[in-house]
MOPAC internal coordinates of N, CA, C and O (Angstrom, degrees):
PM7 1SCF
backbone

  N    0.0000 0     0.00 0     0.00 0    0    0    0
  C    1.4471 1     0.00 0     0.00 0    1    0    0
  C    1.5294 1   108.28 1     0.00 0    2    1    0
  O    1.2310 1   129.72 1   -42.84 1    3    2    1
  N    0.8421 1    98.87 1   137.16 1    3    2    1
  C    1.6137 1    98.87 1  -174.85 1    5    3    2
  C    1.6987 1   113.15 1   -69.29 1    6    5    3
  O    1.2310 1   125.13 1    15.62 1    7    6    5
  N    1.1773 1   107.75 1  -164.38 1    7    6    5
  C    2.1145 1   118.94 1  -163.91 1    9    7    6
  C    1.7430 1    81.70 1   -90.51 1   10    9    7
  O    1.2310 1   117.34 1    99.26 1   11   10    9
  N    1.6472 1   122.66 1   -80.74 1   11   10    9
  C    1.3429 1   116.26 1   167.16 1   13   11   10
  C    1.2235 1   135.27 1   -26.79 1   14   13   11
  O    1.2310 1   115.49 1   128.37 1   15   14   13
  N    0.9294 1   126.17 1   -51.63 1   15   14   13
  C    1.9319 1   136.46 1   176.64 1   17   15   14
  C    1.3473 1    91.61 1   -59.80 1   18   17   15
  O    1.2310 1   121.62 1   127.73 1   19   18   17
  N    1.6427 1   114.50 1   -52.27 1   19   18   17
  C    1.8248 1    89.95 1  -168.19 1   21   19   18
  C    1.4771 1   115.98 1   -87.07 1   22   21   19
  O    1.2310 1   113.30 1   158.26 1   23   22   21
  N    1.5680 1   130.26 1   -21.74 1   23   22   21
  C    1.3878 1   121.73 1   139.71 1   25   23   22
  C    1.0856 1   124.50 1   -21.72 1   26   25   23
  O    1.2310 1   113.45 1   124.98 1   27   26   25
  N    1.5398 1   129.99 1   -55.02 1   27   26   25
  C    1.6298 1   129.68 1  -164.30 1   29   27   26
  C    1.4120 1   100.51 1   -76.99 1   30   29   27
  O    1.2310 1   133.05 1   142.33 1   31   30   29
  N    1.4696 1    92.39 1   -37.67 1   31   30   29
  C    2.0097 1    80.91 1  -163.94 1   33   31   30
  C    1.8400 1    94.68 1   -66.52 1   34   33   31
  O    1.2310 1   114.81 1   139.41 1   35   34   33
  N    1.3380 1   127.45 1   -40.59 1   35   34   33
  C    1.6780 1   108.42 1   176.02 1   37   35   34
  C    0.9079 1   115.04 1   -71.39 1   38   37   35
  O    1.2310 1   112.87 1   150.70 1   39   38   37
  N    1.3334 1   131.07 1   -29.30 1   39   38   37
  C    1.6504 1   113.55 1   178.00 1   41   39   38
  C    1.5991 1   107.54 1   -67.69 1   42   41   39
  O    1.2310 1   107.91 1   137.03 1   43   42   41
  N    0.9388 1   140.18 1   -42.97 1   43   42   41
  C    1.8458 1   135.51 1   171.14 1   45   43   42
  C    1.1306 1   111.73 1   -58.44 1   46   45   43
  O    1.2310 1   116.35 1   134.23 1   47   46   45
  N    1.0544 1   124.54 1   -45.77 1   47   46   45
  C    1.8876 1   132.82 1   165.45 1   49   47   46
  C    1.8009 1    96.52 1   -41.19 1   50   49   47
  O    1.2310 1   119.18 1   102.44 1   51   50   49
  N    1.5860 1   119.17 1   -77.56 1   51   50   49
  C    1.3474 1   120.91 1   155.23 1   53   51   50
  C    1.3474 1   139.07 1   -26.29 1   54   53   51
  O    1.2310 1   119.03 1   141.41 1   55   54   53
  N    1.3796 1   119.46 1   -38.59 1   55   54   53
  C    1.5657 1   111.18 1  -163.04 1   57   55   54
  C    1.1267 1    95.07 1   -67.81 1   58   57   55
  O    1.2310 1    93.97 1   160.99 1   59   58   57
  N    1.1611 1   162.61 1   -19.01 1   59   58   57
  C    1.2240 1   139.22 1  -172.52 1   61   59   58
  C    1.2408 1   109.04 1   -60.83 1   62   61   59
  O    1.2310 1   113.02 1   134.46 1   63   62   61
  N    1.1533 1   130.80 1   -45.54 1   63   62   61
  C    1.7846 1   141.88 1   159.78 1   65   63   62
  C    1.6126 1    96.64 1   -12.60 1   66   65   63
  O    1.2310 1   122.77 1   -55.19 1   67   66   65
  N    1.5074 1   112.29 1   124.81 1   67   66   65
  C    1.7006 1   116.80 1   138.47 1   69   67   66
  C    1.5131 1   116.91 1    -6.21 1   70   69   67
  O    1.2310 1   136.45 1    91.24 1   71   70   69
  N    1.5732 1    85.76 1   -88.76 1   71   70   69
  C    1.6742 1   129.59 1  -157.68 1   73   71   70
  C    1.8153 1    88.53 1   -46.82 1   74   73   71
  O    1.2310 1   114.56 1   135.04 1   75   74   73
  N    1.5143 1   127.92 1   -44.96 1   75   74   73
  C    1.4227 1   123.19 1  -157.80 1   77   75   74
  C    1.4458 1   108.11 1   -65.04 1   78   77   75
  O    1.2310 1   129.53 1   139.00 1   79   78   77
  N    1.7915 1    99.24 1   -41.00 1   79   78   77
  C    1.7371 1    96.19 1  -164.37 1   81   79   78
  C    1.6467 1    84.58 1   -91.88 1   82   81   79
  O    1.2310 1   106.99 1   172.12 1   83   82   81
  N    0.9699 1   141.83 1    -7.88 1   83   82   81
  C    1.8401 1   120.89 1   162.25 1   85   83   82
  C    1.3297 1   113.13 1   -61.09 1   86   85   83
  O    1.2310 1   114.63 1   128.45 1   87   86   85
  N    1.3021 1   127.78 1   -51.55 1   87   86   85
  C    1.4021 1   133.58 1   161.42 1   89   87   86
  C    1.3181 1   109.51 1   -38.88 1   90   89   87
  O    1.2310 1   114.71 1   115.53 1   91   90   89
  N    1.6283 1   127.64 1   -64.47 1   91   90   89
  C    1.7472 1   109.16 1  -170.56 1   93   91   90
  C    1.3327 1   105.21 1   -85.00 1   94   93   91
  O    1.2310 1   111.72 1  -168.10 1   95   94   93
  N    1.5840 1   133.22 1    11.90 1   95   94   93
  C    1.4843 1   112.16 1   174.36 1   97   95   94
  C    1.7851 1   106.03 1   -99.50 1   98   97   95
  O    1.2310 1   131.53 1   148.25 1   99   98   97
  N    1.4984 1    95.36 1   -31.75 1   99   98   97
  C    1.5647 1    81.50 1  -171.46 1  101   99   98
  C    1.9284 1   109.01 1   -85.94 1  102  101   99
  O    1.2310 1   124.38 1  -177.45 1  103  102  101
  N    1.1815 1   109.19 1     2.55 1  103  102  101
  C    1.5279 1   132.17 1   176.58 1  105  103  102
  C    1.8606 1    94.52 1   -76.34 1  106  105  103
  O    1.2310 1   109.75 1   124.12 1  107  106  105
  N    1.0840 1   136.84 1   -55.88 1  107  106  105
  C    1.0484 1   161.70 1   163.90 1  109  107  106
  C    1.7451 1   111.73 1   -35.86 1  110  109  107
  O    1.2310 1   129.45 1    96.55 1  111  110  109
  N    1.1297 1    99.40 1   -83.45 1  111  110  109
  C    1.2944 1   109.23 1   160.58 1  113  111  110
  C    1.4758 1   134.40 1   -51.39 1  114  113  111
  O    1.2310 1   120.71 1   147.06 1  115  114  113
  N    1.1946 1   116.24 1   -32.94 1  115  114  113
  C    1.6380 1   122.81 1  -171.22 1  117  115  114
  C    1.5477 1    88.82 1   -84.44 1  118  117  115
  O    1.2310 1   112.04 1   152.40 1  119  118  117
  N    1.3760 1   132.62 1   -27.60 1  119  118  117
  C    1.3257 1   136.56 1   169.21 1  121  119  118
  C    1.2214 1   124.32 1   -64.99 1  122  121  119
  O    1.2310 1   122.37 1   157.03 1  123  122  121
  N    1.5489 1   113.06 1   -22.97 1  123  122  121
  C    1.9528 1   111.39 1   175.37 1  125  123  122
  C    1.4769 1   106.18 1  -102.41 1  126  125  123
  O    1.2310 1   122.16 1   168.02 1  127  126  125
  N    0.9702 1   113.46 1   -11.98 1  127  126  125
  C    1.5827 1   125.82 1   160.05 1  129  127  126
  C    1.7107 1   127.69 1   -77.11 1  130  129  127
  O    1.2310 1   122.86 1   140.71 1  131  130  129
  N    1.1346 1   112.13 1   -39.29 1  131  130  129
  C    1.3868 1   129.91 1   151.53 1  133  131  130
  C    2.0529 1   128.96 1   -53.45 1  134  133  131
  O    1.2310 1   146.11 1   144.40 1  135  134  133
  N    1.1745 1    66.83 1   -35.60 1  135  134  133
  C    1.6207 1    87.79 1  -174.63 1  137  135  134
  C    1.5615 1   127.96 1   -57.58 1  138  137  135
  O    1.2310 1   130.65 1   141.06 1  139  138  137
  N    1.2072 1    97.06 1   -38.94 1  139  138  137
  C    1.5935 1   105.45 1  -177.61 1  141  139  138
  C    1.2810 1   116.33 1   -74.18 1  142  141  139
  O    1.2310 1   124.30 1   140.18 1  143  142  141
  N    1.5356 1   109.36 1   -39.82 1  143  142  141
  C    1.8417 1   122.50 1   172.25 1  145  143  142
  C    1.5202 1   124.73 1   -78.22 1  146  145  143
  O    1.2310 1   132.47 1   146.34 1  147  146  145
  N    1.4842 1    93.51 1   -33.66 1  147  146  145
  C    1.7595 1    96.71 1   161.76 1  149  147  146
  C    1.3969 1   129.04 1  -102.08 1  150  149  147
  O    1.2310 1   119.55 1     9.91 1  151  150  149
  N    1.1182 1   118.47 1  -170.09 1  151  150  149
  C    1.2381 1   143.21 1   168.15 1  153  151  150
  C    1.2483 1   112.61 1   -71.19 1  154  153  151
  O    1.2310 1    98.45 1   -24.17 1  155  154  153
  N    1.4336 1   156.22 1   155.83 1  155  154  153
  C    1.3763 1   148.44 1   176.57 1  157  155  154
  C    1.2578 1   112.76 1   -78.17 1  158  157  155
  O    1.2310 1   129.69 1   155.53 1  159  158  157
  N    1.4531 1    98.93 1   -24.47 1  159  158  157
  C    2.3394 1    98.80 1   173.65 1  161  159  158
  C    1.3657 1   103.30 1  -103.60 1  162  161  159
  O    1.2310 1   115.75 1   174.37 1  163  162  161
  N    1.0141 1   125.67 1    -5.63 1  163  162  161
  C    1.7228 1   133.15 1   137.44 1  165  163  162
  C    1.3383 1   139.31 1   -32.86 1  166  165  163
  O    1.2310 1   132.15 1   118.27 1  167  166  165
  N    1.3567 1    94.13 1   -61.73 1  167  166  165
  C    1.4555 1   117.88 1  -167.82 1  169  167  166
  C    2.0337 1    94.12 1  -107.41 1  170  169  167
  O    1.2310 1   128.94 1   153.54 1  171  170  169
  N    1.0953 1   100.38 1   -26.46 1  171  170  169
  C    1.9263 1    94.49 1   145.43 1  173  171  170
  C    1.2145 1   129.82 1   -58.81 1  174  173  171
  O    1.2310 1   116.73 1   129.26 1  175  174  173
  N    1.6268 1   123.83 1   -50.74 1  175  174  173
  C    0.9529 1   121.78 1  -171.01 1  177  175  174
  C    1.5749 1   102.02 1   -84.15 1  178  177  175
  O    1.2310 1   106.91 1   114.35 1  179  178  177
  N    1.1729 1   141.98 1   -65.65 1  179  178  177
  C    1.1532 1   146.78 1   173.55 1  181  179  178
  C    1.7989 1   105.10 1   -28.95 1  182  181  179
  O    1.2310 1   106.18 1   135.85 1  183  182  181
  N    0.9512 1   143.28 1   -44.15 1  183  182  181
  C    1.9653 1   140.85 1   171.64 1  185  183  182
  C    1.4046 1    89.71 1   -70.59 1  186  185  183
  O    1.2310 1   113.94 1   115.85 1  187  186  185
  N    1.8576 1   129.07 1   -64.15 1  187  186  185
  C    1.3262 1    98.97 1   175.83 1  189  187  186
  C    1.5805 1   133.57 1   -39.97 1  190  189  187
  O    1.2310 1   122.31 1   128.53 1  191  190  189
  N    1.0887 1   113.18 1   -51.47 1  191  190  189
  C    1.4867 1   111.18 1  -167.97 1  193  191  190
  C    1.5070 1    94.53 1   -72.27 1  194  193  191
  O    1.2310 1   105.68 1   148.99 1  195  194  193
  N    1.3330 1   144.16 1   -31.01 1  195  194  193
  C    1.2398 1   124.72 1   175.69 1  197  195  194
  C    1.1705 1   132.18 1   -49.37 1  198  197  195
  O    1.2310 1   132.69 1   128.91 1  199  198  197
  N    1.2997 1    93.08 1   -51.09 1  199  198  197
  C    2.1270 1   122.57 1   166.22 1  201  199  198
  C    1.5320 1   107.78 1   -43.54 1  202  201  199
  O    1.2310 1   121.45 1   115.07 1  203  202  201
  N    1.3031 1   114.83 1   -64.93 1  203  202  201
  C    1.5185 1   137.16 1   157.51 1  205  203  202
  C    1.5748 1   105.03 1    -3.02 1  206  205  203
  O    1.2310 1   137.99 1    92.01 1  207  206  205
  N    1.6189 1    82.74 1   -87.99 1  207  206  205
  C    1.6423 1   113.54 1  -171.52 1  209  207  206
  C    1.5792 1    97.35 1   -39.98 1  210  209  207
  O    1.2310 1   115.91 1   113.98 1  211  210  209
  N    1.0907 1   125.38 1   -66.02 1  211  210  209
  C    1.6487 1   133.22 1  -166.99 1  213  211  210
  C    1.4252 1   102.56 1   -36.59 1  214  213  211
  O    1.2310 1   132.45 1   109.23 1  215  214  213
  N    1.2906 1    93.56 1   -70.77 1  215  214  213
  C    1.7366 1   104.97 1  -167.80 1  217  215  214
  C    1.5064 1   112.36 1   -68.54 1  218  217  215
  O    1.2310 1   116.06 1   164.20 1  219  218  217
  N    1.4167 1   125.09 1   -15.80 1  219  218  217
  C    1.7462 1   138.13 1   143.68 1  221  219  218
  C    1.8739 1   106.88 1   -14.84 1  222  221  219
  O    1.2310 1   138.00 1   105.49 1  223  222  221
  N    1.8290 1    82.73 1   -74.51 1  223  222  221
  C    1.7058 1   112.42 1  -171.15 1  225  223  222
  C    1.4497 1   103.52 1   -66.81 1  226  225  223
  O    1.2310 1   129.76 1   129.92 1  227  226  225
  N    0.8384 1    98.79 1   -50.08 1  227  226  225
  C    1.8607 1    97.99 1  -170.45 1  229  227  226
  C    1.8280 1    95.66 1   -62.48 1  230  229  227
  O    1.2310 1   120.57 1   137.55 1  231  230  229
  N    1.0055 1   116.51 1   -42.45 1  231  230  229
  C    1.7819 1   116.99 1   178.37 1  233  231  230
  C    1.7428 1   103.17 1   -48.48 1  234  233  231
  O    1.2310 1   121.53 1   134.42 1  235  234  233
  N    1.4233 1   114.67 1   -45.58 1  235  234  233
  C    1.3130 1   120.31 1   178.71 1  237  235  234
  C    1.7849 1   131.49 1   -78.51 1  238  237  235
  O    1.2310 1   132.46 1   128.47 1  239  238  237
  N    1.5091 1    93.53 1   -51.53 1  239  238  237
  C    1.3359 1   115.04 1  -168.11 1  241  239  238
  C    1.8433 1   118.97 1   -92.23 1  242  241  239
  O    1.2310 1   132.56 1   154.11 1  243  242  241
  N    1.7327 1    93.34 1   -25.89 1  243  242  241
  C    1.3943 1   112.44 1  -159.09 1  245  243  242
  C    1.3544 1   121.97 1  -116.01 1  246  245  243
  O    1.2310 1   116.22 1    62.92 1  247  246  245
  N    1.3369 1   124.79 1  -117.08 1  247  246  245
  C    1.6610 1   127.63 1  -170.07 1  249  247  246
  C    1.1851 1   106.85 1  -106.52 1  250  249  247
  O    1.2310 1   121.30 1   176.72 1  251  250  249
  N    1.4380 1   115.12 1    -3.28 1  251  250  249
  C    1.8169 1   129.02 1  -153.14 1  253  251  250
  C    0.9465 1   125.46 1    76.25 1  254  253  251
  O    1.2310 1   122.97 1   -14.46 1  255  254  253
  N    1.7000 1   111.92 1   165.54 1  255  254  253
  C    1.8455 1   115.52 1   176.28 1  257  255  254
  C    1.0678 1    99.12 1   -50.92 1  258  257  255
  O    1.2310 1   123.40 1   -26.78 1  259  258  257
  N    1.2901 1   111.08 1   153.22 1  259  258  257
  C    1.5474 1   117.93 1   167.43 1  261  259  258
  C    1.9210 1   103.96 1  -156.18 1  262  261  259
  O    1.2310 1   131.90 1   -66.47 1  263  262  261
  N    1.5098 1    94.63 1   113.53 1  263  262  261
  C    1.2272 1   107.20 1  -174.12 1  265  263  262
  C    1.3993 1   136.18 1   -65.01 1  266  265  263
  O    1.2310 1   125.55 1   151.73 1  267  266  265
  N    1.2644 1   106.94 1   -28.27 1  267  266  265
  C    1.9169 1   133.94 1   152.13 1  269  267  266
  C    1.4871 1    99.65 1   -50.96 1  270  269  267
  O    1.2310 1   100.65 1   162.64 1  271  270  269
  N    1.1331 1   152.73 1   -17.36 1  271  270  269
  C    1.4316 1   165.62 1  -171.58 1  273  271  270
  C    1.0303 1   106.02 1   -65.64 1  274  273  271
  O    1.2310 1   133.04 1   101.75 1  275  274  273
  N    1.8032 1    92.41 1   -78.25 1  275  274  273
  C    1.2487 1   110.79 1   165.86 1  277  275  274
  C    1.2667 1   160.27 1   -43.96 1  278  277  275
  O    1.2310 1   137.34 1   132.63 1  279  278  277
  N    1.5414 1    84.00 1   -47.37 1  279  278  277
  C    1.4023 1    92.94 1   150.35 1  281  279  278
  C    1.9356 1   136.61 1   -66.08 1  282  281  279
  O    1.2310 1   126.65 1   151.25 1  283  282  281
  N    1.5984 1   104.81 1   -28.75 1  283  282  281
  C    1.1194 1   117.39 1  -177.69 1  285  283  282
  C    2.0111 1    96.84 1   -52.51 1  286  285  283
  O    1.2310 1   124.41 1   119.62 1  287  286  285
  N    1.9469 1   109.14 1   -60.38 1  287  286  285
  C    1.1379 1   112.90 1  -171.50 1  289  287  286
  C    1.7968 1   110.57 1   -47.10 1  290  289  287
  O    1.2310 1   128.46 1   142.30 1  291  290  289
  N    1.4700 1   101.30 1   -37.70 1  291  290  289
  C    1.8532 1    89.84 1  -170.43 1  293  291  290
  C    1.6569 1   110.82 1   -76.42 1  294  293  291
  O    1.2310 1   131.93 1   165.59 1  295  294  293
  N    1.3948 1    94.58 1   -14.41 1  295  294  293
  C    1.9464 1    80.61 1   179.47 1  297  295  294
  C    1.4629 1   114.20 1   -78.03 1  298  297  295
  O    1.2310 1   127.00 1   151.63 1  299  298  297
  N    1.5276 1   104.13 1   -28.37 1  299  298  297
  C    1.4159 1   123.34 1   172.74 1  301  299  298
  C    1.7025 1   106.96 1   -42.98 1  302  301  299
  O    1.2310 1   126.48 1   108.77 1  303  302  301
  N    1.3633 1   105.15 1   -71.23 1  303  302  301
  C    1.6637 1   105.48 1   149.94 1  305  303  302
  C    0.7996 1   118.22 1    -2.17 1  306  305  303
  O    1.2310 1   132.84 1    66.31 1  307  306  305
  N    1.0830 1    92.80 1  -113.69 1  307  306  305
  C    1.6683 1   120.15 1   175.11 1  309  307  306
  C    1.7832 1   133.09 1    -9.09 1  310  309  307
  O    1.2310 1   129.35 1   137.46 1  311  310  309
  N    1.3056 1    99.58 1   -42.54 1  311  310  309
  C    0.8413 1   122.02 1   172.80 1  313  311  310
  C    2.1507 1   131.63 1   -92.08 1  314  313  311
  O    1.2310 1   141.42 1   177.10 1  315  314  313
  N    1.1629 1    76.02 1    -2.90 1  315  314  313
  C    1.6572 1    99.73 1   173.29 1  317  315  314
  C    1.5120 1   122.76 1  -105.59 1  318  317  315
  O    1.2310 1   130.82 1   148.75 1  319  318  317
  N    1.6775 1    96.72 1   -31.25 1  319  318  317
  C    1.9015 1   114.09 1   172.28 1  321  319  318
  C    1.4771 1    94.57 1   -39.59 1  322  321  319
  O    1.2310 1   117.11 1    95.91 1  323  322  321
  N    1.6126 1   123.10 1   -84.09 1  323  322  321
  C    1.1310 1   139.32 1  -148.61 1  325  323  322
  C    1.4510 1   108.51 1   -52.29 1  326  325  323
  O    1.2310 1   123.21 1   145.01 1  327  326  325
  N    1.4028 1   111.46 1   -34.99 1  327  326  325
  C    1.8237 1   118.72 1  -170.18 1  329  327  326
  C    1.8250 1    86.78 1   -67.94 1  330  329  327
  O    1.2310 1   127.86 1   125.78 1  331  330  329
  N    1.5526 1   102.47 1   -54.22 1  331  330  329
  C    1.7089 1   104.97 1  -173.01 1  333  331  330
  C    1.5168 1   122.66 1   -49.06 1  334  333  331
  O    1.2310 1   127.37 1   140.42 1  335  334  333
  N    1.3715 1   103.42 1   -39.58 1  335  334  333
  C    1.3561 1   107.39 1   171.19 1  337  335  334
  C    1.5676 1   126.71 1   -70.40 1  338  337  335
  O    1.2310 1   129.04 1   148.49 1  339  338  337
  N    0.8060 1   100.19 1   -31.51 1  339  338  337
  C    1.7869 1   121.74 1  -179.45 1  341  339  338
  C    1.6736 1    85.12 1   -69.85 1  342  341  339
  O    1.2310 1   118.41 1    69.97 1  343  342  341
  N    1.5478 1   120.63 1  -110.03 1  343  342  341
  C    1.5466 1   121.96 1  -166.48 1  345  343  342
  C    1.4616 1    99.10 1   -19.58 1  346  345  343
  O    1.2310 1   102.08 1   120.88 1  347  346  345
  N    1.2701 1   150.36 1   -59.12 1  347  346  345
  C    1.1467 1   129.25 1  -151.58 1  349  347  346
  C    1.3272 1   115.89 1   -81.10 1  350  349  347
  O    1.2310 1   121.59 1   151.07 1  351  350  349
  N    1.5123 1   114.56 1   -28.93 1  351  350  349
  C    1.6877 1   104.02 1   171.16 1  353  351  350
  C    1.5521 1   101.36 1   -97.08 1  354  353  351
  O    1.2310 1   109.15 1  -150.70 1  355  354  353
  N    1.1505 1   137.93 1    29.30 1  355  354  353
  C    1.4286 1   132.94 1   131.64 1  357  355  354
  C    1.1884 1   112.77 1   -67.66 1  358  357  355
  O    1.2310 1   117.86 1   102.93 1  359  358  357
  N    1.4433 1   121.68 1   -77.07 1  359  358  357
  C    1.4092 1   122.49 1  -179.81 1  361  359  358
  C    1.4536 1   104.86 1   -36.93 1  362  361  359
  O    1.2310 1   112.31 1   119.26 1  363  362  361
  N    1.2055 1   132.11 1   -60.74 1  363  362  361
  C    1.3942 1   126.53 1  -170.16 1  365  363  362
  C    1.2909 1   120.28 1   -22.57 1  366  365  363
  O    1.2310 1   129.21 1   130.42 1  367  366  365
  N    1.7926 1    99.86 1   -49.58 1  367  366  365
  C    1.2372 1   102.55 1   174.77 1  369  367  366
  C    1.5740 1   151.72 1   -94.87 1  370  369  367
  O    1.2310 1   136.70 1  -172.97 1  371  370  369
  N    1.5042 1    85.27 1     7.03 1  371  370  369
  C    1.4605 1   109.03 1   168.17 1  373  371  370
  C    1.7161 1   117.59 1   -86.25 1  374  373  371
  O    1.2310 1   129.99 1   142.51 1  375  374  373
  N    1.8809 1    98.33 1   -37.49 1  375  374  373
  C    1.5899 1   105.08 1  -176.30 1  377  375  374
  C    1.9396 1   113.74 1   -64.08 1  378  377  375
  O    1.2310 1   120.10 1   180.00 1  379  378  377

C-alpha cells in the first residue's frame, strides 16, 4: 500500500477529530486567500510551510507533530487548487 493510501485511510479514520477538519478548512482557506497574489505552487508552498510551521511548534510547545495534521492541511490544499484553478480561467474569460 502505498505512504498516501495509508495516510488517507488514517486521516478518514481521524476526521471525525475537531483538530482534523480545522487543519483542512483553514488549509483550504489560507489557499483562496493566497491565491490571488501568488502563483498556485506559491500559494501551495507558502499554506504548506504554514501547516509545517504549526505542527514545528506544536512538536515543541504543544501536543506534538502529528502527521494526520498534516495530512488533514495537504488535502485542504488539495482541495482548494482545483476551485483556484477553475475561478481563474473563468475570470480569464470574462476579463
Amino acid at each position: 500500500m502505498s505512504v498516501l493510501a495509508r495516510f488517507s485511510r488514517r486521516f478518514l479514520i481521524h476526521y471525525h477529530e475537531e483538530d482534523k477538519r480545522q487543519h483542512f478548512g483553514y488549509s483550504f482557506v489560507l489557499m483562496l486567500l493566497a491565491a490571488p497574489w501568488l502563483s498556485l505552487w506559491a500559494a501551495i508552498a507558502v499554506v504548506l510551510l504554514i501547516g509545517l510551521l504549526k505542527e514545528v511548534w506544536d512538536h515543541f510547545w504543544g501536543s506534538g507533530f502529528c502527521w494526520i495534521d498534516m495530512t488533514a492541511n495537504v488535502f485542504g490544499i488539495l482541495s482548494a487548487a482545483p476551485c483556484i484553478w477553475l475561478t481563474s480561467r473563468g475570470l480569464q474569460g470574462l476579463i
